[in-house]
Each structure stands twice: as structure tokens, then as C-alpha cells.
N, C-alpha and C positions, 0 to 999 in steps of 0.2 A: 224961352218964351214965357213971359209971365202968364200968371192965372188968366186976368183979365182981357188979357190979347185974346188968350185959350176958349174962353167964354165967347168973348164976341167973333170968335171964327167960327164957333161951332154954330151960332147962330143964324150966321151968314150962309150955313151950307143949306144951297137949295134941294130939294124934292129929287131932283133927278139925280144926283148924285146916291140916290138910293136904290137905283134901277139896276146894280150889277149884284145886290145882296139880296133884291127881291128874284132876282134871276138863280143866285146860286142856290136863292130858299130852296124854290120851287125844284130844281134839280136835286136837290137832296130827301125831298119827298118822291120822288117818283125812284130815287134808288132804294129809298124804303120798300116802296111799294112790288117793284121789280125785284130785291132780295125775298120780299114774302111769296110774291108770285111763284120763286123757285123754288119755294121750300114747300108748297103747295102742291106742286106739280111733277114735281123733281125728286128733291131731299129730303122729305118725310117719307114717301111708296118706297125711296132705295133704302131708307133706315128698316123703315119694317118688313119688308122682305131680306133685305141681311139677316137682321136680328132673330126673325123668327125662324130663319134657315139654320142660324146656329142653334138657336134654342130646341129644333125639330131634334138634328143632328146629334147633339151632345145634351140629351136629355139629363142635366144635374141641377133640377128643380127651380130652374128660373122660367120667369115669363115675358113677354112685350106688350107696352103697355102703351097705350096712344092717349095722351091727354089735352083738355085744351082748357084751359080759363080763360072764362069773358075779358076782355081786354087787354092782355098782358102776351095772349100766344099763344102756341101748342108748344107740345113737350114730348117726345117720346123714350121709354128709358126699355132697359131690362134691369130685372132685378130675381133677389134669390127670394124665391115665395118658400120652398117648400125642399125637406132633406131629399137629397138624392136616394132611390128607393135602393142601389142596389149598395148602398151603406148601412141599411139598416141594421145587417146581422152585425157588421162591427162596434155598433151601441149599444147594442142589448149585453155588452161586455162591461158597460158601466152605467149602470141605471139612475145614475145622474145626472146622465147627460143631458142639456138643452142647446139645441140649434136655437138660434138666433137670425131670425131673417130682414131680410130688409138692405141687404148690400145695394145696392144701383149704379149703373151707370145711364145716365143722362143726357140727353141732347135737348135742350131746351131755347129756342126760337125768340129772341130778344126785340123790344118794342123796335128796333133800329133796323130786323132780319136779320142781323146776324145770330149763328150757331154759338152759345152757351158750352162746349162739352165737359162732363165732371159727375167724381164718382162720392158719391154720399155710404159710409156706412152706417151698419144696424147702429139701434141705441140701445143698449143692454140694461135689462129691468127700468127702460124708461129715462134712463140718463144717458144723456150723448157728452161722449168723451168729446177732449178738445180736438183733437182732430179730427173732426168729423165728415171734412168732405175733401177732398182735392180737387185741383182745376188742370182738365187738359187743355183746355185753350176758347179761344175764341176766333169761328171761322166762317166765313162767306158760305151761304148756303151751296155754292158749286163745289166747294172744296173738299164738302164730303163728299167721297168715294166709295166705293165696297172696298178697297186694300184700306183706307183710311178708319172705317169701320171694325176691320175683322183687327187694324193695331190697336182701336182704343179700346176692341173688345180683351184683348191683350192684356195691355196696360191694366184693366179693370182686374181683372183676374190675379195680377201681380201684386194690387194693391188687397184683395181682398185676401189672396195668401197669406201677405205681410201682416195685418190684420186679423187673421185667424191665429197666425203661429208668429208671433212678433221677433225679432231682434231683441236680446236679453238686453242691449245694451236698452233700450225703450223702454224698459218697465218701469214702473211708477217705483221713484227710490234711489235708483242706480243713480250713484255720482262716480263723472267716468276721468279718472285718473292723468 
């Protein structure tokens, strides 16, 4: 088909032929609106009662955190605020030591409702390493679960291991043979 066919066809298309994408608009609005609904309702009270049940439980100086910015969403995370208290006397073995806080894992609520999840680490004196965040995925607000939960609270903790005590192969330097 040349251009000019391509033009005057597009032309010719009437009005109603626009009534099955005005249709699917409006249906993908309202699954917005039904993904926020459940994360409203649903999936943020099951996040923060997981989160804080683990945080209650395995008191090792994180906390849960509920946030919302104007237009963009809410967000709920845990993160490590503060050293675990019954580590302390292990530090005072080296008076050098500094914790570093700021690990998180994330769940943050996308202009579209879908679940964001992903773990940001600390930025150390103010610089953030290149890796600074991983991504566990992206998931319909039903699909978070409490077992879906207590894995990514998992996963988070595997990554913040890896990130405290690294793989030698990781380090800044190594060329690996």
C-alpha cells in the first residue's frame, strides 16, 4: 500500500471505529483503579502486619515503615534503622567499628497498582555503590501473600548478608582468571 492510499484510508476512518479503544481505555482504568482498591484494602494491612510481626519477633534493629507520596503511591518497606542491641559487646572489640544503616526492602505501589518489590542498600559515607538496589519483581497486588512476604523477607536478608560480607570474587580490583 502506498503512503498516499495509507493517508486517505486513515482519513476515511469514521468515529465509531473508535468505540472498541474507547472501550478498552475505560476498562484498563478501572483495573487501575481495582489494583489500588486491593492494595488499599488488602495488600498494604497484610504487608504491615507481616512486616511488623517479623520485626516484633527477630528484634535485629529494623523497622516498618508506611509511606505515601502525593501522586505517585504508597510504599511500605522494612529497613535496618539501628544495630541489633545484643551485638553490641561484639563491637566494642573494635572501636572502629560503624554500622551502616539504611538496607530496605520495599514494596512500593505503581501509578498502574501494581507491587514494585526490591531491596535498596545503605550508601556508605554518602556514596552509593553501583549496585545499589535489586529488583524482586513486579506483582499484582493479590499476589502478595504472607509466604510471598516472609520469601522476600528472605531474599532481602541474603542480599544484605552478600552486602555486608561480600564474595572476594566482588571486590573492587579482582580480575577473575
Amino acid at each position: 500500500m502506498k503512503l498516499n492510499e495509507l493517508i486517505i484510508k486513515i482519513f476515511k476512518m469514521k468515529i465509531e471505529h473508535l468505540s472498541k479503544r474507547i472501550s478498552d481505555y475505560k476498562k484498563s482504568i478501572e483495573t487501575v483503579v481495582d489494583k489500588k482498591s486491593k492494595w488499599n484494602a488488602q495488600t498494604k494491612p497484610l504487608l504491615l502486619k507481616t512486616l511488623r510481626a517479623i520485626a516484633t519477633k527477630y528484634n535485629i534493629g529494623w523497622e516498618v515503615q508506611e509511606l505515601n507520596w502525593i501522586y505517585t503511591g504508597d510504599a511500605v518497606n522494612i529497613s535496618f534503622k539501628t544495630f541489633p542491641e545484643e551485638l553490641i559487646d561484639c563491637t566494642n572489640r573494635i572501636p572502629a567499628f560503624q554500622f551502616i544503616p539504611g538496607g530496605a526492602l520495599i514494596y512500593s505501589q505503581t501509578y498502574s497498582g501494581d507491587i514494585n518489590i526490591f531491596v535498596l542498600f545503605p550508601e556508605v559515607n554518602g556514596v552509593s555503590m553501583d549496585n545499589q538496589m535489586v529488583e524482586l519483581g513486579t506483582f499484582n497486588p493479590l499476589e502478595i501473600t504472607e509466604k510471598a512476604i516472609i520469601e522476600n523477607v528472605e531474599e532481602f536478608l541474603k542480599e544484605m548478608i552478600q552486602w555486608e560480607v561480600p564474595n572476594k570474587r566482588a571486590q573492587v580490583g579482582f580480575t577473575p582468571r
